[in-house]
C-alpha positions in Angstrom: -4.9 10.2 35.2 -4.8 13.9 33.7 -7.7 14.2 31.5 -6.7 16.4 28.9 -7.2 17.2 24.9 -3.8 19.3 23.7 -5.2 21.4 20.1 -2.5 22.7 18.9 0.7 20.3 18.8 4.2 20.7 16.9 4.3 18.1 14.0 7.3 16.9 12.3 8.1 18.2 8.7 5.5 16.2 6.3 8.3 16.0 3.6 10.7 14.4 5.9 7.9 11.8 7.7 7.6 10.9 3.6 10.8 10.3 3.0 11.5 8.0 6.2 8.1 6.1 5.2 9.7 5.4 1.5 12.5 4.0 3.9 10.4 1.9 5.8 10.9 0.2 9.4 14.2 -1.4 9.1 16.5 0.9 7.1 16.1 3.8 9.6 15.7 1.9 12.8 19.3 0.3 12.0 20.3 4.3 10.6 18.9 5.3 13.8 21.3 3.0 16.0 18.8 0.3 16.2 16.3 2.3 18.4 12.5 3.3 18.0 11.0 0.0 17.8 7.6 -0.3 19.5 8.4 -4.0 20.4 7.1 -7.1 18.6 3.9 -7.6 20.0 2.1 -4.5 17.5 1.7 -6.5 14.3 0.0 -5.4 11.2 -3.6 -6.5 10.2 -2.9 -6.5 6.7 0.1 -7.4 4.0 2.0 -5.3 2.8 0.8 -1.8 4.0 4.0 0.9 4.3 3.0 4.2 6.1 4.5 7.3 7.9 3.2 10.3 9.6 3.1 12.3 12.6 1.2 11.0 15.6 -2.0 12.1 17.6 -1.8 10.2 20.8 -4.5 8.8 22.6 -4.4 7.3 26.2 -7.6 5.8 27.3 -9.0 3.8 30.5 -8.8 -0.2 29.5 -11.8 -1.1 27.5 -13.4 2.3 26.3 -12.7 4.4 23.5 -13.9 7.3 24.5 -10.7 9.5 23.8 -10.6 7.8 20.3 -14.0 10.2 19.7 -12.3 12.8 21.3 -8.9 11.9 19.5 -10.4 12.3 15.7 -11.4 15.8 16.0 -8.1 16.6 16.4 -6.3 14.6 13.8 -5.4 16.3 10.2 -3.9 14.6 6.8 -0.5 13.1 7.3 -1.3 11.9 11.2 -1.3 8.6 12.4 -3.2 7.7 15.0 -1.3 6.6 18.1 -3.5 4.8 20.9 -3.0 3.1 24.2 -4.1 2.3 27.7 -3.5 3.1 31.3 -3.1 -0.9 31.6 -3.3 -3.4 29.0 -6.2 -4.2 27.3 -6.9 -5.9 23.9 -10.9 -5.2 23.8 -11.6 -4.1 19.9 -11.2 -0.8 20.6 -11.5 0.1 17.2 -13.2 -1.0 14.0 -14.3 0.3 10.1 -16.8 3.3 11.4 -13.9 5.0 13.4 -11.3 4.2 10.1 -14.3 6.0 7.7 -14.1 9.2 9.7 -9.9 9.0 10.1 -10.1 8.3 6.1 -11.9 10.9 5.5 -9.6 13.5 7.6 -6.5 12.1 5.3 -5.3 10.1 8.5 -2.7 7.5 7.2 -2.9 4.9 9.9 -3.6 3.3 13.3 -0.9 2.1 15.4 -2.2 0.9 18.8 -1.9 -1.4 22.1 -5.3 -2.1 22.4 -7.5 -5.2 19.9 -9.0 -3.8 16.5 -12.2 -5.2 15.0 -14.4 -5.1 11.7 -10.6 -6.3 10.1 -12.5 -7.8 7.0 -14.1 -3.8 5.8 -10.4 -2.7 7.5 -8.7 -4.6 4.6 -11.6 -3.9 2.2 -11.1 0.0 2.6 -7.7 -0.3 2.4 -6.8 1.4 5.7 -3.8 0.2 7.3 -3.5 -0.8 11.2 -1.4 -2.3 13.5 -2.6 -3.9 16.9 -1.9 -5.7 19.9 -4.9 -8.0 19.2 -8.0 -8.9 16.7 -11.0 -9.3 19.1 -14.4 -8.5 19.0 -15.1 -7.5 22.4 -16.6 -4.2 22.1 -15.8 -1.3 24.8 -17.5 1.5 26.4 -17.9 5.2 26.5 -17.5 6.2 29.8 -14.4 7.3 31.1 -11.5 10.4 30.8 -8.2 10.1 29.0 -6.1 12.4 27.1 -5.1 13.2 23.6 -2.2 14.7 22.3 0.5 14.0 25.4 3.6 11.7 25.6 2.7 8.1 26.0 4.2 4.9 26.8 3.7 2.3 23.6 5.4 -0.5 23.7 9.0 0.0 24.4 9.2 3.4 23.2 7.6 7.0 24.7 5.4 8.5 22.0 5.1 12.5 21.8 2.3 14.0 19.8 3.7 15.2 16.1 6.6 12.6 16.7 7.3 10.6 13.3 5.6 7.1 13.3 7.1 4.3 10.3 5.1 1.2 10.3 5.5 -2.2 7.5 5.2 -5.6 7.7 8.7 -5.2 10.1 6.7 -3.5 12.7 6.4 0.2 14.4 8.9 2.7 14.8 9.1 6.0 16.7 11.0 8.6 15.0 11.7 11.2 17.8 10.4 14.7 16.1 13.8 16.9 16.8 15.8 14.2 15.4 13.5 13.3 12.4 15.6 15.1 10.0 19.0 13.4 10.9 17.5 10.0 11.0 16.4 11.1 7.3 19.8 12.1 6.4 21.4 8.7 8.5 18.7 6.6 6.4 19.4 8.1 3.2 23.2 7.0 4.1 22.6 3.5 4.9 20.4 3.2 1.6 23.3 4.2 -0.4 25.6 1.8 1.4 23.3 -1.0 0.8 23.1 -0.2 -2.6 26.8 -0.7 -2.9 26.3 -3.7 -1.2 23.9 -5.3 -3.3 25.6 -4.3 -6.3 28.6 -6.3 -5.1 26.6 -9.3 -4.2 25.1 -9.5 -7.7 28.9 -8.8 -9.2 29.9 -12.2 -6.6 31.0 -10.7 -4.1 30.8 -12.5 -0.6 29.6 -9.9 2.2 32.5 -12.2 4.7 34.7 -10.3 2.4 33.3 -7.0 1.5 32.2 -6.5 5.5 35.9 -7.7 6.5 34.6 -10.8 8.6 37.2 -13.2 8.2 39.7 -11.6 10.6 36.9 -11.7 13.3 36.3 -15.3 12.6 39.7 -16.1 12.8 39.6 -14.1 16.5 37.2 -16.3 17.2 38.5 -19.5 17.0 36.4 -20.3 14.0 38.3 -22.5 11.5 37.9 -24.4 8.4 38.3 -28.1 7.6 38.1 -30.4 5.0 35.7 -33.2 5.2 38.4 -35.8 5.6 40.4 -33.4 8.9 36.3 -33.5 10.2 35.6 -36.4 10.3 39.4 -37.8 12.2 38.9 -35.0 14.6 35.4 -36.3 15.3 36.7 -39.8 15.7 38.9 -38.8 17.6 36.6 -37.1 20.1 34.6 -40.7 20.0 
């Protein structure tokens, strides 16, 4: 594995990162053509929690943290921290003494594949994170990694300064080059559903207003009273 520490990374605009976090996780994953998402298995360790910002990756050898160390030099306000392994590992990587330094640096977040611990003064402090695992395990210092280069999280490849969402839906990757035209898809579908809702308040049925009765109907769906139900099934007995 290179062992490398990049200083001086390309982050995505702080305004836009904002605006996708106001967003959140499903709006601009769907605006996005359904694609970013980390995977299921990074959940949050708290309720309620919405943040975006641009990630400082982090890949380290299974059960040591050294590159975390490393990793918060190089973090500034508006990152997210963005940490994984060569293979997996859910040791508790990470606890309340690395979030006080992150807090301190303006850091939003921790996002990674690897276990979390100390999730009671996590909560208390109010710093959000999503993991893999909660586990106590604790890790060593005592092996290279890298910061700040494209990693593989989840489903997705991370690049440092990319755009990271993360709620209570999950984790998204917000590709830096496109960040702007997801912002500008997102803002799109928000206005849509607006309409939407607006029409399902009024009584509207969304079979209607999305033009889903023709498809039924392709699909062989059809309606029946209770009475034509009920002969049809006796007629299957």
């Amino acid at each position: 594995m290179t062992a490398v520490i990049v200083t001086d990374i390309a982050r995505a605009d702080a305004a836009t990162a904002d605006a996708l976090g106001v967003h959140g996780v499903a709006t601009v994953h769907e605006a996005m053509g359904r694609t970013g998402l980390v995977g299921p298995g990074i959940r949050p360790i708290q309720d309620g929690a919405r943040i975006a910002g641009t990630a400082v990756t982090v890949l380290s050898h299974p059960g040591d943290n050294l590159m975390i160390h490393a990793a918060v030099e190089q973090c500034r306000a508006g990152d997210v921290l963005v940490v994984t392994t060569t293979s997996p590992s859910v040791d508790g990587a990470f606890g309340e003494l690395f979030a006080t330094a992150l807090h301190a640096r303006g850091v939003r977040g921790l996002v990674t594949t690897t276990g979390v611990r100390d999730v009671a003064e996590l909560r208390a402090m109010g710093f959000p994170v999503w993991s893999a695992a909660v586990f106590a395990q604790g890790t060593v210092k005592a092996t290279p990694g890298s910061v700040n280069v494209p990693i593989t999280f989840g489903a997705v490849t991370v690049a440092p300064g990319d755009v990271i969402v993360a709620d209570d839906d999950g984790v998204l990757r917000v590709p830096r080059p496109g960040a702007a035209a997801a912002l500008a898809a997102a803002d799109a579908r928000l206005a849509k559903e607006e309409a939407d809702r607006a029409a399902y308040r009024g009584g509207d049925l969304s079979l209607d207003r999305k033009g889903l009765r023709p498809l039924l109907t392709e699909l062989g769906v059809e309606y029946l009273t209770q009475a034509d139900w009920e002969a049809r099934d006796r007629e299957r007995a």
